[in-house]
C-alpha positions as CSV (number, residue, x, y, z in Angstrom):
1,X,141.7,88.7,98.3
2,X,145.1,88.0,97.1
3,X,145.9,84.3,95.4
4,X,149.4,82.6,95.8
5,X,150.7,79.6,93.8
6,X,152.1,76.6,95.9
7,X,153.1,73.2,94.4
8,X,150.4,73.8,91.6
9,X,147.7,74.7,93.9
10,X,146.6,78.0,94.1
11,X,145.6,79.2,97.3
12,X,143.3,81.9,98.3
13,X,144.0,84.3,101.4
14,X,141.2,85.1,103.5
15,X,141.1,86.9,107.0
16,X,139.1,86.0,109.5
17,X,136.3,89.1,110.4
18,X,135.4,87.7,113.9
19,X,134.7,90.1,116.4
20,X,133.6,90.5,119.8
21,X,132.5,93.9,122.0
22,X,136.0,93.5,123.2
23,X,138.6,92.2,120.7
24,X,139.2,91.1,116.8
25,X,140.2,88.0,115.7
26,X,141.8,89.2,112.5
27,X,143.8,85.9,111.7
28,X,144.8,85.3,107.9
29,X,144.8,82.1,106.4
30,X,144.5,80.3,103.5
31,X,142.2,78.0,101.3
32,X,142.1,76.4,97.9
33,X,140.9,78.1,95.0
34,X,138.9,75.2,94.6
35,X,137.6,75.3,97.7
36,X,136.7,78.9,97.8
37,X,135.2,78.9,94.3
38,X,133.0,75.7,95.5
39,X,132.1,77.9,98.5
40,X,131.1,80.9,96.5
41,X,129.0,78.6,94.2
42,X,127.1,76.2,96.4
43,X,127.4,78.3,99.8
44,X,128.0,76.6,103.3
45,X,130.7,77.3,106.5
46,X,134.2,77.1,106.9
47,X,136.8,77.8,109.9
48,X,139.5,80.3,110.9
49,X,142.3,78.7,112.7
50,X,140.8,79.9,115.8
51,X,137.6,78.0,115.1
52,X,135.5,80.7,114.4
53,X,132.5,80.6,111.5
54,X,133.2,82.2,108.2
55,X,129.6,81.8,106.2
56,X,129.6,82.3,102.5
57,X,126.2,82.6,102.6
58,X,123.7,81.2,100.3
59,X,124.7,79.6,97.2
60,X,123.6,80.9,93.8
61,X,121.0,78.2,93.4
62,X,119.7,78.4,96.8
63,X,119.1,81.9,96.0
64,X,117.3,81.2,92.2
65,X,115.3,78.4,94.1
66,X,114.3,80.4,96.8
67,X,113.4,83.2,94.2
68,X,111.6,80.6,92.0
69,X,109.7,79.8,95.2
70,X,108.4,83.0,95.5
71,X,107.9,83.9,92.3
72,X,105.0,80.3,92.0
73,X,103.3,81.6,95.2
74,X,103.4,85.6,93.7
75,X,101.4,83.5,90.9
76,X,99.4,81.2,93.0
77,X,98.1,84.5,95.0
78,X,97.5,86.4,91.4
79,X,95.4,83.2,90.5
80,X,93.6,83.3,93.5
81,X,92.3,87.0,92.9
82,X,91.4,86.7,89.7
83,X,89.4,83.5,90.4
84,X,87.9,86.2,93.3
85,X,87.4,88.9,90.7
86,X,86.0,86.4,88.3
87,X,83.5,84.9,90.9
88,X,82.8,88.5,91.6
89,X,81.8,89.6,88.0
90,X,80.0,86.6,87.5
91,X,77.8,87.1,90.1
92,X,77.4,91.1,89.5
93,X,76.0,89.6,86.0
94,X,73.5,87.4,87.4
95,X,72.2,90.0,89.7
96,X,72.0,92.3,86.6
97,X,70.1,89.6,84.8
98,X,67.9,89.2,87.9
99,X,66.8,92.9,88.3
100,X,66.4,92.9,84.5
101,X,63.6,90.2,84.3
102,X,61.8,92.0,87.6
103,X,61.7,95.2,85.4
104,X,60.4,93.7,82.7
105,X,57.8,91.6,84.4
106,X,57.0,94.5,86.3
107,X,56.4,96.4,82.6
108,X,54.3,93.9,81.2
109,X,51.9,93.5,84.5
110,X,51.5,97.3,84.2
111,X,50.8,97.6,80.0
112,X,48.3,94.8,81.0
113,X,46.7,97.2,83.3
114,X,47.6,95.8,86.5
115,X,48.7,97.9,89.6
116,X,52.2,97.1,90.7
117,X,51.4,98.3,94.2
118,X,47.9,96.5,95.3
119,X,48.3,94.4,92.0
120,X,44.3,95.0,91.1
121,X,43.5,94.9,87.2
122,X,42.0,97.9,86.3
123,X,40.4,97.6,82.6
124,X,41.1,101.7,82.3
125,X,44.8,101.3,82.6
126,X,45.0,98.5,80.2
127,X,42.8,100.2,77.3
128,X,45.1,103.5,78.1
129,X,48.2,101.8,77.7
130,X,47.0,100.2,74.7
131,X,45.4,103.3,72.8
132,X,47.9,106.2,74.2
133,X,51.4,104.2,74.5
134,X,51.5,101.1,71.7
135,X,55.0,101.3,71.4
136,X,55.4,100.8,75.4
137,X,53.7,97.1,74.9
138,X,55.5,96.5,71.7
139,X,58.9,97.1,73.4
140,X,58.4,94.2,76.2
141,X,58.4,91.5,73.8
């Protein structure tokens, strides 16, 4: 892009990249520095001669917003998985807590001698836990 110096305005030449299947439009013409700085910054349209579009695309802080716009929802969706996995673990542990008081329960019943199948008492059982395995009783409590 080449810059020129009229009346203390400098202009900025720009050529027109319009094209068809058929022809080029190809026309040069000029704008502000202003104007195309102002363009480049906050983005937006302006016209060839011929009335064709020339975008400059999105401006730099449509860009940061839009990138600060994803970036919350990246967040938002990490928050949401770790609310998952945290729901998750939490009820892993109360499952394990769960299985642990049946196994214990199910230990004391049969150091006391009762049958965790048909759950009859049989006096037999209980004297033999008590005689041959003390420490078994002893580490239920």
């Amino acid at each position: 892009m080449n810059s020129y110096d009229v009346a203390n305005i400098t202009l900025v030449r720009i050529e027109c990249w319009w094209r068809s299947s058929s022809e080029r439009c190809g026309r040069v013409f000029a704008v502000s520095e202003a104007t195309n700085d102002w363009m480049r910054e906050k983005g937006g349209v302006i016209y060839c001669p011929a009335g064709h579009r020339i975008w400059y695309g999105e401006s730099n802080e449509q860009k940061l917003r839009d990138e600060l716009t994803r970036e919350r929802a990246r967040l938002d969706q990490t928050k949401a998985q770790l609310e998952t996995v945290r729901q998750a673990r939490d009820h892993q542990e109360r499952r394990a807590q769960t299985y642990k008081g049946h196994l214990t329960r199910t230990k004391k019943r049969i150091a006391a001698g009762v049958c965790p199948c048909c759950h009859r008492t049989f006096q037999a059982l209980a004297r033999h836990m008590k005689n041959q395995h003390p420490a078994y009783e002893k580490s239920m409590a």
